[in-house]
C-alpha positions as CSV (number, residue, x, y, z in Angstrom):
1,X,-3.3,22.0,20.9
2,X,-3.1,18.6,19.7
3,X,-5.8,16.2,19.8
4,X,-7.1,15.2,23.3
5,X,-8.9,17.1,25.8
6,X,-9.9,16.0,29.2
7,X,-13.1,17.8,29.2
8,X,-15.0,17.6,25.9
9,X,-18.8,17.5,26.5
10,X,-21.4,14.7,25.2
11,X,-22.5,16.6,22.2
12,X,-25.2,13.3,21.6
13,X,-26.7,10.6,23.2
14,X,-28.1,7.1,22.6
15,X,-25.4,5.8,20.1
16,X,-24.0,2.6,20.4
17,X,-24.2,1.4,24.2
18,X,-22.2,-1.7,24.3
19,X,-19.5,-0.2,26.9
20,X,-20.2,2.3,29.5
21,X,-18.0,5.5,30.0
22,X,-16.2,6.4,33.2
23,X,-16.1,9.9,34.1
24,X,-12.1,9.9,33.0
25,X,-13.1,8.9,29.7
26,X,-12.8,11.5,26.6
27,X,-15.6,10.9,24.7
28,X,-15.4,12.4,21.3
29,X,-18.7,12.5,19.4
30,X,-18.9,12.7,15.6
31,X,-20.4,11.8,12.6
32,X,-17.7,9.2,11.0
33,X,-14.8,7.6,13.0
34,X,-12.1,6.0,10.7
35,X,-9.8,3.7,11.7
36,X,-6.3,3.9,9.9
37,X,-4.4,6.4,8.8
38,X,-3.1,5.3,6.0
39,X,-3.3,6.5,2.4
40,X,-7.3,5.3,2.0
41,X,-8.3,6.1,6.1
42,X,-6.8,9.8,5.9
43,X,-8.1,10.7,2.2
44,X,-11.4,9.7,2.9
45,X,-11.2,12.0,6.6
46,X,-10.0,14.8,4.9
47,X,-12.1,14.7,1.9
48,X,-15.4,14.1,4.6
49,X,-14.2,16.8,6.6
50,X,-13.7,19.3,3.7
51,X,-17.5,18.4,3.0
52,X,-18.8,19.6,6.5
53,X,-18.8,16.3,8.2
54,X,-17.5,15.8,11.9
55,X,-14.3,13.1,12.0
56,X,-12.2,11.8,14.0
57,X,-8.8,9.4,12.9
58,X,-8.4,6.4,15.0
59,X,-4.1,6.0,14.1
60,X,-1.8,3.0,15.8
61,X,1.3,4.8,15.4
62,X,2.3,8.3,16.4
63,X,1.7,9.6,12.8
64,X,-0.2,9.5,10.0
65,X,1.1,8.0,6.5
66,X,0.7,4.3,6.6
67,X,2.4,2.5,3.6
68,X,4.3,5.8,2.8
69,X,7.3,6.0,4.7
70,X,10.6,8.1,4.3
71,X,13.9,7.6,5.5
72,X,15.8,10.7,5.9
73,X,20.0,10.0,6.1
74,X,21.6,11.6,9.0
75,X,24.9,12.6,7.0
76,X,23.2,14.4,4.7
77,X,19.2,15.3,5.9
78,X,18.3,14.3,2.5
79,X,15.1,12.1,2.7
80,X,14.4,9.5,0.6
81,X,11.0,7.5,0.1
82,X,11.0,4.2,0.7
83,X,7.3,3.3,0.7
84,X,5.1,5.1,-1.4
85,X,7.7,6.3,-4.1
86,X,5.8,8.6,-6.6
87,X,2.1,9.5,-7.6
88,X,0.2,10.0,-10.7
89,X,0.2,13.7,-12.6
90,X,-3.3,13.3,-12.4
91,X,-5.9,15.9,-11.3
92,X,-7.4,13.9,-7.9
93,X,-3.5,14.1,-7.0
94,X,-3.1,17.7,-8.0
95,X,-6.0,18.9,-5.8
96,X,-5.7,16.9,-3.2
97,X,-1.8,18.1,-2.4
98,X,-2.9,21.6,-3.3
99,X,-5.9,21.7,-0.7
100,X,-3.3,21.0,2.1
101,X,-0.8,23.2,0.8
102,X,1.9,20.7,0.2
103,X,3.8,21.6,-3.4
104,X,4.5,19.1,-6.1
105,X,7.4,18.3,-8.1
106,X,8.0,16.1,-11.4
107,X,10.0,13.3,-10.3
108,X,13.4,12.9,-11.9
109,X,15.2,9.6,-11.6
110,X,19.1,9.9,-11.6
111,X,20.4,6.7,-13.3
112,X,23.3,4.4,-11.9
113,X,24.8,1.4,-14.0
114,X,22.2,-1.5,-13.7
115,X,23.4,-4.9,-13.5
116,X,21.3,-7.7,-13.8
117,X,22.2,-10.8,-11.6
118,X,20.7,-14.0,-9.3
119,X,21.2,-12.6,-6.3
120,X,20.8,-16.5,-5.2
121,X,24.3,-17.2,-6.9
122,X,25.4,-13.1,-6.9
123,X,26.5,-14.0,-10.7
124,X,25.2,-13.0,-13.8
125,X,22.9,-15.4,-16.0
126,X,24.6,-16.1,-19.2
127,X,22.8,-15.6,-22.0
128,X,20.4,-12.6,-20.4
129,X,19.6,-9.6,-22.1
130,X,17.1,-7.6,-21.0
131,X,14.2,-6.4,-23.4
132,X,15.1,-3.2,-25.8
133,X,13.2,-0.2,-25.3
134,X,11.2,-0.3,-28.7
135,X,10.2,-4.2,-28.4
136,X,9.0,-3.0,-24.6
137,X,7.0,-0.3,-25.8
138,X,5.3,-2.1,-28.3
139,X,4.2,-5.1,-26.1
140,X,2.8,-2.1,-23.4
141,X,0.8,-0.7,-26.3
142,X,-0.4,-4.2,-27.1
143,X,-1.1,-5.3,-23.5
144,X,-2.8,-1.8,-23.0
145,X,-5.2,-2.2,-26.3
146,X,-6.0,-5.9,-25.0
147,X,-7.2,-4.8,-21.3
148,X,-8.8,-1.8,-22.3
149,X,-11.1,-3.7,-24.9
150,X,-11.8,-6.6,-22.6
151,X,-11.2,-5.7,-19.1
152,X,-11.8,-1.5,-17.9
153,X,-14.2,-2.7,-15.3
154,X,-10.5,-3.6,-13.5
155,X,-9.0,-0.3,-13.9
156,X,-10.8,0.7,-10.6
157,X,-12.0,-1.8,-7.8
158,X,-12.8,-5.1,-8.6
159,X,-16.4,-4.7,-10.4
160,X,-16.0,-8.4,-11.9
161,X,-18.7,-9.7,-13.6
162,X,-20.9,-12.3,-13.2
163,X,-20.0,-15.0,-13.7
164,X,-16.4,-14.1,-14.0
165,X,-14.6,-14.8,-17.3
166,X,-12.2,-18.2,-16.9
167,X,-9.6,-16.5,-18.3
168,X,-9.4,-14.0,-15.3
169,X,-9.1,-17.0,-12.9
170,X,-6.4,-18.9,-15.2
171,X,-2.5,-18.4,-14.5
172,X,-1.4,-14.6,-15.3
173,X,1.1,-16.7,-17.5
174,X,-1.2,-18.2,-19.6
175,X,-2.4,-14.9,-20.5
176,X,1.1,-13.9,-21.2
177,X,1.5,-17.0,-23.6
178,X,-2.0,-16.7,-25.2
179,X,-1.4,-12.6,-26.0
180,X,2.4,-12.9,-27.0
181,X,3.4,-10.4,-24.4
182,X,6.1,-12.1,-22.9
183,X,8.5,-9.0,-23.4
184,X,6.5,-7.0,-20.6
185,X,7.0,-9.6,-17.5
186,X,10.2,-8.2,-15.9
187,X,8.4,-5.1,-16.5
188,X,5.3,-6.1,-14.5
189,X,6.6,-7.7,-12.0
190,X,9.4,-4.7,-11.4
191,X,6.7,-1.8,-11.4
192,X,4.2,-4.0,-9.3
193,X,6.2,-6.4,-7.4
194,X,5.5,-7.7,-4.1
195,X,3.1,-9.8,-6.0
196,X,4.1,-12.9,-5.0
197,X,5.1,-15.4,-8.0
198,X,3.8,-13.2,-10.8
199,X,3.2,-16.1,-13.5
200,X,1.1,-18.4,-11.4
201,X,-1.0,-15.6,-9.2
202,X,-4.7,-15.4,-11.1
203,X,-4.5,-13.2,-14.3
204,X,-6.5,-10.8,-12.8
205,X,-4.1,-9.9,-10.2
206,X,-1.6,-9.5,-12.7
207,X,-4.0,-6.8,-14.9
208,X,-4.7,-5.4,-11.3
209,X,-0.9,-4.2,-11.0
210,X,0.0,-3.0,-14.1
211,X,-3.2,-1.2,-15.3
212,X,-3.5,0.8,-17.9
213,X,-3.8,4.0,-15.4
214,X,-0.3,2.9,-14.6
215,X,0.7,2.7,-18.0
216,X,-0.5,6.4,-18.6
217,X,0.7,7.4,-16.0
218,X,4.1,6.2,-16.2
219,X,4.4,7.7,-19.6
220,X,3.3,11.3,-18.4
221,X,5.6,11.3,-16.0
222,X,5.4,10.8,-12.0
223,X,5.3,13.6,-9.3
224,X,5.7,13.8,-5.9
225,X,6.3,16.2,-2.6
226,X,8.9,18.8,-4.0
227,X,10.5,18.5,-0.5
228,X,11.2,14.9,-1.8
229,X,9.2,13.6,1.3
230,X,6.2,12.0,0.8
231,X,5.3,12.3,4.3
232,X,4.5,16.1,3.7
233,X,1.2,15.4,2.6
234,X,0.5,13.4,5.9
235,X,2.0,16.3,8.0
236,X,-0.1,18.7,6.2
237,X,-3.3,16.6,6.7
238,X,-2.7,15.9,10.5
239,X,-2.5,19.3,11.0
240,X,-5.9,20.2,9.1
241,X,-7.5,16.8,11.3
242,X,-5.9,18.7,14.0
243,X,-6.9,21.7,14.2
244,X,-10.8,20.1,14.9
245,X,-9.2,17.5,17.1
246,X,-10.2,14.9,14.0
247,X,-6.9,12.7,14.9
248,X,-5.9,10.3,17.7
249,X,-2.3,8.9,17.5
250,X,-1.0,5.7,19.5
251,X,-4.5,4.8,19.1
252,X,-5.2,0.8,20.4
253,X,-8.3,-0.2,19.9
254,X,-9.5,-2.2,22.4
255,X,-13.4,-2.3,21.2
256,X,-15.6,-1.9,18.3
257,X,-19.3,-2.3,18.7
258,X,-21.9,-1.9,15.9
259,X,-25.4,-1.0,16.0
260,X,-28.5,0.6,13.9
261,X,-28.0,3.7,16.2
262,X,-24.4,4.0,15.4
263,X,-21.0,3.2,16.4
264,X,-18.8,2.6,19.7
265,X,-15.1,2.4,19.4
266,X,-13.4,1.8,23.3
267,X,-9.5,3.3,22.3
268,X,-6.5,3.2,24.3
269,X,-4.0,5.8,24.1
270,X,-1.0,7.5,26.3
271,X,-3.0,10.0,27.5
272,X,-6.0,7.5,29.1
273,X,-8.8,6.4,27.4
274,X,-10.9,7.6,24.9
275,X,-14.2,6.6,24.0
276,X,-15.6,7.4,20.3
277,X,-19.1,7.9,19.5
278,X,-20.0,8.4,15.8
279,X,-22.7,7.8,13.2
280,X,-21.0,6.2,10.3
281,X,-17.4,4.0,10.6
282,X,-14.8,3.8,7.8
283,X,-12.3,0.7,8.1
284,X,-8.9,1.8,6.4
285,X,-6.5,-1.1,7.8
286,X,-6.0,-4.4,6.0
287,X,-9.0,-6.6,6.3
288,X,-7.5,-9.8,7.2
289,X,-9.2,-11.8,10.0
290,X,-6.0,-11.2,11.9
291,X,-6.1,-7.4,11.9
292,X,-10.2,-6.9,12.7
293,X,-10.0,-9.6,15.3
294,X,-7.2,-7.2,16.8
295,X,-9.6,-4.2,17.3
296,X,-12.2,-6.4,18.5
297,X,-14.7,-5.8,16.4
298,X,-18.0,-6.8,16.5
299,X,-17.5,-9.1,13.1
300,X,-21.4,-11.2,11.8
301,X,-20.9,-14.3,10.2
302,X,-20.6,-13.0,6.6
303,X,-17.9,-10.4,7.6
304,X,-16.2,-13.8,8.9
305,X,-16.6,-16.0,6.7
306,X,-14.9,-13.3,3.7
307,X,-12.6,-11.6,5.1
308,X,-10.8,-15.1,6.5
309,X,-10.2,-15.6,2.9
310,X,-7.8,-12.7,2.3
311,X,-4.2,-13.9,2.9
312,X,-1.0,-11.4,2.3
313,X,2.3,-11.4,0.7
314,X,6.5,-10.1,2.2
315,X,7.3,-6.7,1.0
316,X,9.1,-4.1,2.5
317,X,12.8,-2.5,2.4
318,X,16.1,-2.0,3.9
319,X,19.0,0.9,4.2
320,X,22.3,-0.4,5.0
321,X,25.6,0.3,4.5
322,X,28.3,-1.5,3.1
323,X,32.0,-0.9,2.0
324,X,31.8,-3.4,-1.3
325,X,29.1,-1.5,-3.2
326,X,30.0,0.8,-5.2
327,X,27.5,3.7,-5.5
328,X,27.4,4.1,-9.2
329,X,25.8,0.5,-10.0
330,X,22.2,-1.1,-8.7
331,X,21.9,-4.3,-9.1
332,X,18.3,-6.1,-11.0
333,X,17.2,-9.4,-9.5
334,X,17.0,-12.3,-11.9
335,X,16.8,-16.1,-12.3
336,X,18.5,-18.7,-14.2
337,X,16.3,-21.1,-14.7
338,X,13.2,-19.2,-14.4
339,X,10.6,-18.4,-16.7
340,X,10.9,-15.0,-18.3
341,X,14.2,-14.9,-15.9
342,X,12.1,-14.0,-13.2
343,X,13.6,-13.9,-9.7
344,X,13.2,-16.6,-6.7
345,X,11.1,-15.4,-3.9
346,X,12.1,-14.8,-1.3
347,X,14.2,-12.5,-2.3
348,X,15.3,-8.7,-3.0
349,X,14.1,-7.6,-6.0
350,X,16.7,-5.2,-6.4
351,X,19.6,-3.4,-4.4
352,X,21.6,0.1,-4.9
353,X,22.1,3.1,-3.7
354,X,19.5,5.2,-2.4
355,X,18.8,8.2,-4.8
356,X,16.9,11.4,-4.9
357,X,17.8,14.0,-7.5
358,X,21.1,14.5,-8.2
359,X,22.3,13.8,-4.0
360,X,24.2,11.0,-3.6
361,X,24.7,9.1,-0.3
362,X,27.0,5.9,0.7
363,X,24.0,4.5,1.9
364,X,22.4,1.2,0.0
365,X,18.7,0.0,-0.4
366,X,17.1,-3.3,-0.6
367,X,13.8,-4.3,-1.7
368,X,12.6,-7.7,-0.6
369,X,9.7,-9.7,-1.1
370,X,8.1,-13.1,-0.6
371,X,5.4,-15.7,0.0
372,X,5.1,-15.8,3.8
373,X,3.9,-12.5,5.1
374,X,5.3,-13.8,8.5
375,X,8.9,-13.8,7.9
376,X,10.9,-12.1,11.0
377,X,12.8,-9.5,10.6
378,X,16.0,-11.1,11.7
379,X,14.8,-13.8,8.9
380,X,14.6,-11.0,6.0
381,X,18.3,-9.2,7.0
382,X,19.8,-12.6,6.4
383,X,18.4,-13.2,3.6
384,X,19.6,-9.8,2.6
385,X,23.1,-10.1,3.7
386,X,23.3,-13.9,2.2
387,X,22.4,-12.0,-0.9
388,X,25.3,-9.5,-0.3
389,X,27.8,-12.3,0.2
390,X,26.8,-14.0,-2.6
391,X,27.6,-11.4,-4.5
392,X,30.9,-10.7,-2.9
393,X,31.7,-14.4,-3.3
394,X,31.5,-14.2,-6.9
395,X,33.6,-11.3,-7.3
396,X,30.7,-8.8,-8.6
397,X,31.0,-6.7,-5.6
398,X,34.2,-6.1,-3.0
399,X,33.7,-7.7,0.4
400,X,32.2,-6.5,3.5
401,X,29.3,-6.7,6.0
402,X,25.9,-4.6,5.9
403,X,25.1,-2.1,8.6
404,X,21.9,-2.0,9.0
405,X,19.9,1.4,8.8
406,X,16.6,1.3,8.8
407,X,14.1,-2.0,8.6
408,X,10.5,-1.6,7.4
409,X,8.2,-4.5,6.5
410,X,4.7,-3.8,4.8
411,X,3.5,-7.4,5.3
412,X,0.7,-8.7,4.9
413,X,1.0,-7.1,1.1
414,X,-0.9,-7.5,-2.0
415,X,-4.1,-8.6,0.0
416,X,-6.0,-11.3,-2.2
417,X,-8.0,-14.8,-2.0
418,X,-8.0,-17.9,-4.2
419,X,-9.3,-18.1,-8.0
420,X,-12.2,-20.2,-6.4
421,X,-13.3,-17.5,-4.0
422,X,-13.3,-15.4,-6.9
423,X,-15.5,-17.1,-8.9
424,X,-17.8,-17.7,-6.0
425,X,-18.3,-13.8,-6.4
426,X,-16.1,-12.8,-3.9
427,X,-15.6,-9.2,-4.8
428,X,-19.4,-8.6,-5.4
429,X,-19.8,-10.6,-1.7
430,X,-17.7,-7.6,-0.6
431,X,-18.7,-4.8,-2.1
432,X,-22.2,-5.8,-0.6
433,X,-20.8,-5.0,2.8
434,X,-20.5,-1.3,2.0
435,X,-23.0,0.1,4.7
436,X,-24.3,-2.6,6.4
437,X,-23.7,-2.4,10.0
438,X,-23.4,1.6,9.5
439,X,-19.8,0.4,8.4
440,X,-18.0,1.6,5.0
441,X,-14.4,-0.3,3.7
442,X,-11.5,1.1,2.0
443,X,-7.9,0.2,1.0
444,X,-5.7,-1.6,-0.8
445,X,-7.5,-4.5,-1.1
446,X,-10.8,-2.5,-2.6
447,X,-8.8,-1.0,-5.4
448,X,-4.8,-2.3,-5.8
449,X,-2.0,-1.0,-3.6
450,X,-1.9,2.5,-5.7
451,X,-2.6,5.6,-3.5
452,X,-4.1,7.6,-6.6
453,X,-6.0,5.0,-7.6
454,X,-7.4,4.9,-4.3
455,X,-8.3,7.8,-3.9
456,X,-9.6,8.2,-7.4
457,X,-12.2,5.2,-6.1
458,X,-12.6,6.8,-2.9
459,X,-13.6,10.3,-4.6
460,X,-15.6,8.5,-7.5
461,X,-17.4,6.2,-5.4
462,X,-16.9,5.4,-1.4
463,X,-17.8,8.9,-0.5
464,X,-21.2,9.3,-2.3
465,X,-22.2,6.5,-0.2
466,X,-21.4,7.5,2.7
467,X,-22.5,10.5,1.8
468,X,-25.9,9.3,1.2
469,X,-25.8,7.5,4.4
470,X,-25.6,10.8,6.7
471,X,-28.6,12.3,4.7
């Protein structure tokens, strides 16, 4: 069976009574509906679910995953993740994998020959060396003592204080400068790109991406599916949602209506329409104005007002072919005239061959990034190929033309608002929504664009909440 029926009976009455159902409705009837089913959306289902409560999965495409995405090579049916890369060896990982059966693997990276070049010129930058390994470690340890002593309220969420510290709102490079730790900003900005122009964002975005979780984490060692497919996990979760018909794919939301006596979500799908009825909602999609607008949600002023403040970054990937490359080398983005030797956005942030284990494949990766989240995708593959020419025109690579594999764009990324909205007490502004309206928010833009991290928050806090709600 897998998720719709025609026939499902009104299990309760007198929810939310905004749009009447026709008799070739499905009405599904539970106690939390969440819509996305993405890393936050199907953590928090599954974890609800495991804890006796009725769900149900409101998901656009036709499966679950969201930023985790996998592209398996046809000459070879080795997959390789694209999205979400690796996880923490951490215990909320552990048990989350093991409850839906899905083993785990430490993740070993084979190396290629890395060359670091503007890809804007395809040359290297005279004069260039990148940062030895002891001189990095020691400026990690520094950075690491620094946030632990001044900022752990960021390691999870944004639980800011009031008012928030100047220094937090400052440009991320002045707290580079004022700390000596300009030997960890490739570093940064490598492990937790995407981030739009790392030196000038507000410091504490650039604490958010490199925390000292990360840090930790990184030095234990990542893990991930031992299939070396991410998308295991999602497979294994949309079969427990499943089996209590907890999941509807191709899901477009048409309607969401709010009230003290619950919730109404109106839902379009392939198989006819289905109407949701439930106590409690969980939003697990981006919250930008764009995005809630496109559900039709019933947004107050407040919800308005904050959540037309989040704007988005580029970031996604490529796979392409192309007979210049050779296999054995990746290639490092840098600039020439750049601070720290940063790269120019928009850009790629680095490309080689795709790798998993010891396989190899002739087939190339590409991870781009930028300011405007809007960029097409026609834009994005010639700024990639320009890239590749570059570098054929300055001899660093033979010539040739990219085939095009696979295209996947995360935009908007990084979801974040202005160091003035900050110190306005944004993040407390938002946090305050937790509940109201019978409505409970997750994601990305709660925590940081870490899956284990989000669910760490989700475990630690969301779902007591919500908990505490259905009581």
């Amino acid at each position: 069976m897998r998720f719709l029926t025609q026939s499902l009976p009104f299990l309760i009455a007198g929810v939310a009574t905004a749009t009447p159902c026709s008799n070739n409705d499905t009405v599904l009837e539970r106690d939390v509906v969440v819509i996305g089913g993405g890393s936050s959306g199907t953590y928090a289902a599954v974890r609800l679910m495991d804890q006796g409560h009725s769900v149900v999965v409101l998901e656009k495409n036709d499966h679950l995953g969201g930023h985790t995405v996998t592209y398996t090579d046809p000459d070879t049916n080795q997959p390789f993740n694209l999205g979400v890369v690796v996880y923490h060896n951490s215990s909320i990982v552990r048990d989350y994998f093991g409850s839906l059966g899905v083993p785990l693997a430490n993740v070993s990276f084979r190396g290629t020959e890395q060359v670091f070049v503007d890809l804007s010129t395809g040359r290297a930058v005279d004069g260039y060396t990148p940062v030895a390994p002891e001189a990095l470690g020691a400026a990690i340890q520094k950075y690491a003592g620094i946030y632990t002593e001044k900022y752990p309220y960021l390691s999870l969420g944004y639980d800011v204080p009031n008012p928030v510290p100047e220094e937090l709102l400052a440009p991320y490079a002045d707290f580079i400068k004022d700390n000596d730790l300009g030997d960890i900003v490739q570093q940064v900005n490598s492990i937790a790109g995407c981030n739009g122009n790392l030196l000038e964002r507000p410091t504490i975005y650039g604490l958010k991406v490199f925390s000292p979780l990360l840090v930790q984490a990184a030095a234990a060692g990542f893990i991930n599916a031992a299939s070396g497919n991410n998308l295991d996990l999602y497979r294994a979760a949309q079969g427990r949602l499943n089996d209590k018909e907890s999941v509807v794919l191709q899901s477009r939301i048409k309607k969401v209506t709010r009230s003290q006596d619950g919730i109404q979500v109106v839902v379009k799908t392939p198989k006819g329409r289905v109407v949701v009825k439930a106590k409690k909602l969980v939003l697990a999609i981006p919250p930008t104005i764009d995005s809630l607008t496109s559900i039709g949600l019933d947004l107050t002023s407040e919800e308005t007002e904050l959540f037309s403040k989040f704007k988005g970054f580029l970031y996604g990937s490529t796979v392409f072919t192309h007979q210049g490359i050779d296999t054995k080398r990746s290639f490092g983005n840098i600039g020439t005239n750049t601070p720290y030797n940063l790269l120019t956005l928009p850009g790629s942030y680095s490309i080689g061959p795709l790798l998993a284990g010891n396989v190899s494949t002739n087939k190339i990766s590409a991870y781009f990034g930028g300011l405007d989240p809007d960029l097409t995708e026609q834009d994005i593959k010639d700024l990639v190929k320009g890239e590749l020419d570059n570098l054929a025109n300055a001899g660093t690579i033979g010539q040739g033309e990219p085939d095009f594999k696979y295209f996947g764009n995360h935009a908007p990324y990084h979801i974040h608002v202005s160091p003035e909205d900050i110190r306005d007490g944004f993040y407390s502004k938002l946090y305050d929504l937790e509940g109201q309206k019978n409505t409970f928010w997750t994601g990305a833009a709660f925590v940081d664009n870490d899956s284990t991290l989000i669910w760490t928050w989700t475990e630690s806090y969301l779902l007591k909440l919500i908990q505490d709600s259905l009581k």
